[in-house]
N, C-alpha and C positions, 0 to 999 in steps of 0.2 A: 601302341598304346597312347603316345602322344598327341597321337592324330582325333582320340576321342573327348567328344566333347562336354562338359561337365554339366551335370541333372542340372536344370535351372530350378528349384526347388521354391527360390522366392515368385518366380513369376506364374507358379504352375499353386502354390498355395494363396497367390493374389486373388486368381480366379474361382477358386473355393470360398475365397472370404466376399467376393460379391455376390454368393448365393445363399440367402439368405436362410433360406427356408432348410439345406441341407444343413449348413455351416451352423444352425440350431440344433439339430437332430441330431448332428454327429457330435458336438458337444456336450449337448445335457445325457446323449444315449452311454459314453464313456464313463464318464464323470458319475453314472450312477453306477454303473459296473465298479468303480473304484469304492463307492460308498457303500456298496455290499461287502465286498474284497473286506472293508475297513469292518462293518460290523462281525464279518468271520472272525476276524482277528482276534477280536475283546468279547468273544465268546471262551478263547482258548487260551488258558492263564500259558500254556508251553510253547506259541506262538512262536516267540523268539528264539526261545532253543529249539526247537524244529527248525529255523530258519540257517541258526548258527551249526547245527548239526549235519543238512542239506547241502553248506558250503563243505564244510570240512571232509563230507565224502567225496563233492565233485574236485575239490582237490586233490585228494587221494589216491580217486582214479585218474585222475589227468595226468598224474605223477608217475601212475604204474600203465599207463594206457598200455602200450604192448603188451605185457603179462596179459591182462584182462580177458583184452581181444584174442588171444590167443586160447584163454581158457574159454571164451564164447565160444568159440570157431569149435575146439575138439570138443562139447558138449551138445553145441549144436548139432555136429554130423550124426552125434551118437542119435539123438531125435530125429532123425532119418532128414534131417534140413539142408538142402542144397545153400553152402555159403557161396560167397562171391565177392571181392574184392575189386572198387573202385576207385583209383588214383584221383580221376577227376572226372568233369560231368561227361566229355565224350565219351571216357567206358564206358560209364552208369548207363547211357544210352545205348551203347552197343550190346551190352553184356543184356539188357532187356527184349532189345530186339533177337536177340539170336534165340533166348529162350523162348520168345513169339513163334520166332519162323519153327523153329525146333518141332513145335508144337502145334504149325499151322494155326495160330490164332490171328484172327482178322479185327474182335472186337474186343476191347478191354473195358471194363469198369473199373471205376480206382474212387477211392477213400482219397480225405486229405492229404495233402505230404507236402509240404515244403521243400522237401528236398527234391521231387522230381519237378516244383517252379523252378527251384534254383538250377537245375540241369535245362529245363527250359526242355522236356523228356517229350509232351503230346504235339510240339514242333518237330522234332524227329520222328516221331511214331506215325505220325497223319502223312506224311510223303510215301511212306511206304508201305499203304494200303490199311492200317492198323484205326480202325475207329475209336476213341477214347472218350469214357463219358463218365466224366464227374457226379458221384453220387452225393456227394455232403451238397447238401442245399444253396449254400451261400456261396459254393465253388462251381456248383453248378450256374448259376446267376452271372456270377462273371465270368465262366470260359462261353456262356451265352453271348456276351456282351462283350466280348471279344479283352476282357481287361484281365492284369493283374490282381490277386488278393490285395486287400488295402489292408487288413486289418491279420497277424497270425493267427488268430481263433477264430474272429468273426469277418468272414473276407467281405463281406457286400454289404458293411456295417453304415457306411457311406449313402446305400440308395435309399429311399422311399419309398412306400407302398405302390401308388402312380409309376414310378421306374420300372418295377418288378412286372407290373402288371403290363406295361408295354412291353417288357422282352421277351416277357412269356407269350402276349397277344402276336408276335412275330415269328417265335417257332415253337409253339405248341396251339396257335390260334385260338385263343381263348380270349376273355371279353377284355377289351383294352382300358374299359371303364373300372375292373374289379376295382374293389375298395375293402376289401377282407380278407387280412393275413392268414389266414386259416384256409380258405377257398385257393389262394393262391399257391398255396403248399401243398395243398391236397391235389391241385392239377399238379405239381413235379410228382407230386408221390405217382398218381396215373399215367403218366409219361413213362416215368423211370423204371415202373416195376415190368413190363416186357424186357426192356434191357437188360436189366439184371439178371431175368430168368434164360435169357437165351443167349448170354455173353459163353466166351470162348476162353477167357479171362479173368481172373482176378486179381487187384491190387491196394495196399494198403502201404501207410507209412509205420509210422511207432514215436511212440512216446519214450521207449524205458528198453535197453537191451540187461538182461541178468547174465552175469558172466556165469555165476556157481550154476544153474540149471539148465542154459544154453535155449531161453528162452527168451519173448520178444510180449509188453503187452501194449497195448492200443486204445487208448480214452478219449472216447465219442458220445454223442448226445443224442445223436439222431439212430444210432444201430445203423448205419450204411456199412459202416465199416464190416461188421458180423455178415452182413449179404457180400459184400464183394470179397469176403473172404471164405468164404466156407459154398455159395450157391454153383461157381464153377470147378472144378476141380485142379487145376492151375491158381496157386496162391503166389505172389512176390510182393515181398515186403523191401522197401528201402530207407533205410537210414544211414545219419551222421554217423561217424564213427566217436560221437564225445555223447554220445546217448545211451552209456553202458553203464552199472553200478554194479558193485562187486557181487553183492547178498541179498536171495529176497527180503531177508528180513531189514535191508537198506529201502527196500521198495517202497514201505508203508508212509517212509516218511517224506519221499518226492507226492504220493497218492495224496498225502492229506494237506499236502502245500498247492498242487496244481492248481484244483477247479478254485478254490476258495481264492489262488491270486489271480485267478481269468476273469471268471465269471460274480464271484461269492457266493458261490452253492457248495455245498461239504465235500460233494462227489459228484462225478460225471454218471450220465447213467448208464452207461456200460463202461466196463474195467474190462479188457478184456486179454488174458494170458495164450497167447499162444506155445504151444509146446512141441507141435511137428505136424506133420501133414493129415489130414482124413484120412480116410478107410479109401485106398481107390486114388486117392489123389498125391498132388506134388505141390511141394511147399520150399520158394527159393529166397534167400534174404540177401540182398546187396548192402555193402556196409561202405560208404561212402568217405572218401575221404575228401578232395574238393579243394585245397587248401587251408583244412583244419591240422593237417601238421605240422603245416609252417607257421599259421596262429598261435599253435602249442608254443613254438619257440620265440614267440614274440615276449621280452620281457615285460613289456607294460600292457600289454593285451591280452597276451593266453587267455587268464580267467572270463573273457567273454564266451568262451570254450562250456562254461557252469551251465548257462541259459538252458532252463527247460521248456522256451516255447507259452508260455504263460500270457503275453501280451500285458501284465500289470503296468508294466514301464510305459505305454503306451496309452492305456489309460487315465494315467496320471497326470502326462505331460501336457503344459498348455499349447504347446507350438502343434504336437501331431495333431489334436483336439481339434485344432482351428485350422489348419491345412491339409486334413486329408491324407492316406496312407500313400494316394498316386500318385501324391505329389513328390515323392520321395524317387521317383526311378525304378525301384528298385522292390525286388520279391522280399527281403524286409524291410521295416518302413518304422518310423520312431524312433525312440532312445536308441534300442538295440539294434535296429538297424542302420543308424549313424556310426556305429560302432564297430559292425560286421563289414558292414558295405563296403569299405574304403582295404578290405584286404582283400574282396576280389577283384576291384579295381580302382587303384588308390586315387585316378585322375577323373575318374568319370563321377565318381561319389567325392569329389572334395568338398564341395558345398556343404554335404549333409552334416559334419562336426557343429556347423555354426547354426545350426537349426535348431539353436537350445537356448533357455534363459539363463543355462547352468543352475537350476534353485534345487537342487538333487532330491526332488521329489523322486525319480525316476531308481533312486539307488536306496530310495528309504522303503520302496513298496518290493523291491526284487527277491523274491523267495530266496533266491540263493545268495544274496549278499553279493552282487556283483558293484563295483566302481564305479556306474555308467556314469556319471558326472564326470566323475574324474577322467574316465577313458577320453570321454568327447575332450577335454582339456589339453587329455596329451594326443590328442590326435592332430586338432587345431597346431600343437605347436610344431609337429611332423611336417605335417602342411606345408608351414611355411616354410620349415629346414628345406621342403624338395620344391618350393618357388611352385605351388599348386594353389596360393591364391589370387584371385582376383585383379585385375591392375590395380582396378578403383581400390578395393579395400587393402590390397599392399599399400600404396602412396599413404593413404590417409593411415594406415598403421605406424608409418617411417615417419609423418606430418607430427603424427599424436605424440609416439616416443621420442623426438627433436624435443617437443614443447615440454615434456613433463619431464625429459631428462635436464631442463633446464628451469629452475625453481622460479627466479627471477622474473624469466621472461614470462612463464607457465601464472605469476600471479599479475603482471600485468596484462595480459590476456582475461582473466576473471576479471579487472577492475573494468575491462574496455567493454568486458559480453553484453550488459545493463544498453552501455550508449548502442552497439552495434543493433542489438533486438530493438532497438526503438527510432533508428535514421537509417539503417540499410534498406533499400526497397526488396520484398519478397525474394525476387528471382535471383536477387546475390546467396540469401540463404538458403533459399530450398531450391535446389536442382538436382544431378544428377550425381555430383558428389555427395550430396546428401540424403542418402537411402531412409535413413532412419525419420525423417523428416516428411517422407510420401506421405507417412497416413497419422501424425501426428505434428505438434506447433511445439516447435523448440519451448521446453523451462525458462522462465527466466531465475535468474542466479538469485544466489539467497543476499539479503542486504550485506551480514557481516561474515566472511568466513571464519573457520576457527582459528585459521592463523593467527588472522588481523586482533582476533577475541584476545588467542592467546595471549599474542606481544602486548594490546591494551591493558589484560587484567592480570596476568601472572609476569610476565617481565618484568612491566614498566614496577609495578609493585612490592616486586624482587629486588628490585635497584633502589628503591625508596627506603626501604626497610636494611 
């Protein structure tokens, strides 16, 4: 693990920021998702206690997890549902492929799911004969274009019309000029629907496991998910294992917080409850664990464990906004993914903690009342406990804490910054120690600090009197 090298996050959202045309799109396109989310919100005087009521169940269950999952598992068999148990993403992998082979399936369809990016699942499946084709539209675009989701809701939130329109003009040869969202969704819909009818396969992730009914439901916008579930007769479903809630009657209240903190629509337009297999067919659920139970035991991190997949956090933030989901490394990308990342692999995501203004928008808008400020906080300070940052920004960390652990010197330093910003030549100040300084022209200091204020108007005046 040493040996791997860390996401460069700033040099890979650098180049996001010199496209202009994207780096517009992908901001005002966020940013109005967030202002829907908002007007959701102050439609519904219960808002918050939906919000605080959402925490305190995924507490609850995080607390009892084993029970739960236990009462899923013997609920679920009773609905005739093949369960299955995945340590980590190499089972999740094997355990799908064998039900493949099982079953001689060559081609699979699959729905959204996160959790088969984060196994990195159609990498294994494609060597050994199995074709995998992405129904959800925007997942479809990028396993085209050969990329990661950038976005948990909206994966291809990133490209343009002109983008979509050349990848589709490369494998579905359609006109490279199209200029109409609509036309261009209607060529995937014509693509896709032979696939679908004549797959061998079907696959789906999940939003929501119910432990009392030993069922699983699944919230989509597009209905892909209802075809690649029900059109073959082979259904497998995979999920986290921190996606379970005790009670349907807990359900309503993740339902009426999702789409509202994704998108700001009330409802997704399929809810969809699965209960057990068709008439004729097989129905198999992998329950994933990944290193979600050793998160569990993380004292100042578990609760990232609550995350229902929502992407508000991401919406909100100004750093993902302006840099792009890709540029993160990593199959989650934003707040929550600055968060997650770093416990599959705490060396290769160390960058991602610093990828924050800290202004805890990203904790104000989170359904479930998660800490992500705070998490990135203590994450940053982890970091450096296991010597995982930077040379450059250690030194100047050990530079900064010398100067401010010493008052004195720390104020002659502010009387000097005035002369140095005005006789230093540029390249003393802005080089390569000075990151922060690329894309901005150092402040100059304010005339009087409040020190100086103080000792003037309250000391000296203390002592007079």
């Amino acid at each position: 693990m040493s040996k791997v090298k860390p996401v460069n996050h700033a040099k890979a959202a650098e180049a996001f920021l010199e496209d202009a045309p994207h780096l517009t799109f992908h901001d005002e396109r966020l940013w109005d998702m967030r202002q829907k989310r908002d007007q959701q919100m102050h439609l519904l005087p219960e808002w918050q206690d939906l919000r605080t009521r959402a925490s305190e169940i995924k507490e609850h269950t995080l607390a009892n997890l084993p029970e739960y999952l236990e009462q899923f598992e013997a609920n679920a068999k009773k609905n005739g549902i093949h369960v299955h148990w995945a340590a980590d993403a190499a089972e999740h992998n094997r355990i799908v492929g064998e039900i493949l082979e099982k079953h001689n399936a060559k081609s699979l369809i699959k729905s959204k799911s996160m959790v088969t990016e984060e196994c990195d699942m159609r990498a294994y499946l494609e060597p050994r004969g199995v074709t995998v084709t992405e129904t959800d539209l925007g997942e479809r675009i990028q396993q085209l274009d050969d990329q990661m989701p950038s976005h948990i809701v909206v994966p291809a939130v990133h490209k343009l019309v002109p983008d979509v329109a050349k990848i589709f003009a490369k494998n579905y040869h359609t006109d490279p000029d199209e200029k109409s969202p609509q036309a261009l969704a209607e060529s995937q819909r014509m693509a896709a629907r032979p696939v679908i009818l004549s797959a061998d396969a079907g696959m789906t992730g999940g939003n929501f496991l119910v432990a009392e009914t030993g069922t699983f439901v699944v919230c989509t916008n597009e209905g892909n998910a209802d075809l690649s579930s029900t059109v073959p007769n082979l259904h497998i479903a995979t999920l986290g294992i921190e996606r379970i809630v005790p009670r349907m009657a807990d359900l309503g209240v993740f339902v009426r917080l999702l789409s509202r903190s994704a998108l700001g629509s009330p409802i997704t337009q399929y809810t969809t409850h699965f209960r057990g297999p068709q008439k004729g067919g097989e129905m198999h659920i992998v329950l994933v664990d990944n290193g979600r139970s050793a998160r569990l035991g993380m004292e100042e991190f578990w609760t990232s464990l609550k995350c229902i997949r929502c992407g508000a956090c991401m919406n909100t933030c100004p750093v993902y906004r302006r840099s792009g989901g890709l540029s993160y490394g990593a199959v989650y990308s934003g707040p929550i993914g600055a968060i997650i990342d770093p416990t599959f692999n705490e060396r290769k995501y160390s960058t991602l903690p610093f990828a924050s203004t800290m202004n805890g928008s990203c904790t104000n808008v989170c359904p479930v009342k998660i800490n992500i400020h705070e998490q990135l906080y203590k994450w940053r300070r982890v970091l450096a406990e296991h010597h995982e940052l930077p040379f450059v920004k250690r030194e100047i960390m050990h530079m900064a804490g010398r100067l401010m652990g010493q008052p004195t010197l720390y104020r002659t330093a502010i009387n000097g910054t005035e002369v140095a910003l005005s006789t230093l030549p540029r390249f003393v100040l802005y080089n390569w120690l000075n990151p922060w300084g690329k894309h901005r022209e150092l402040p100059h200091p304010v005339k009087q600090t409040f020190h100086s204020w103080y000792k003037e108007n309250r000391l000296k005046k203390g002592k007079a009197q």
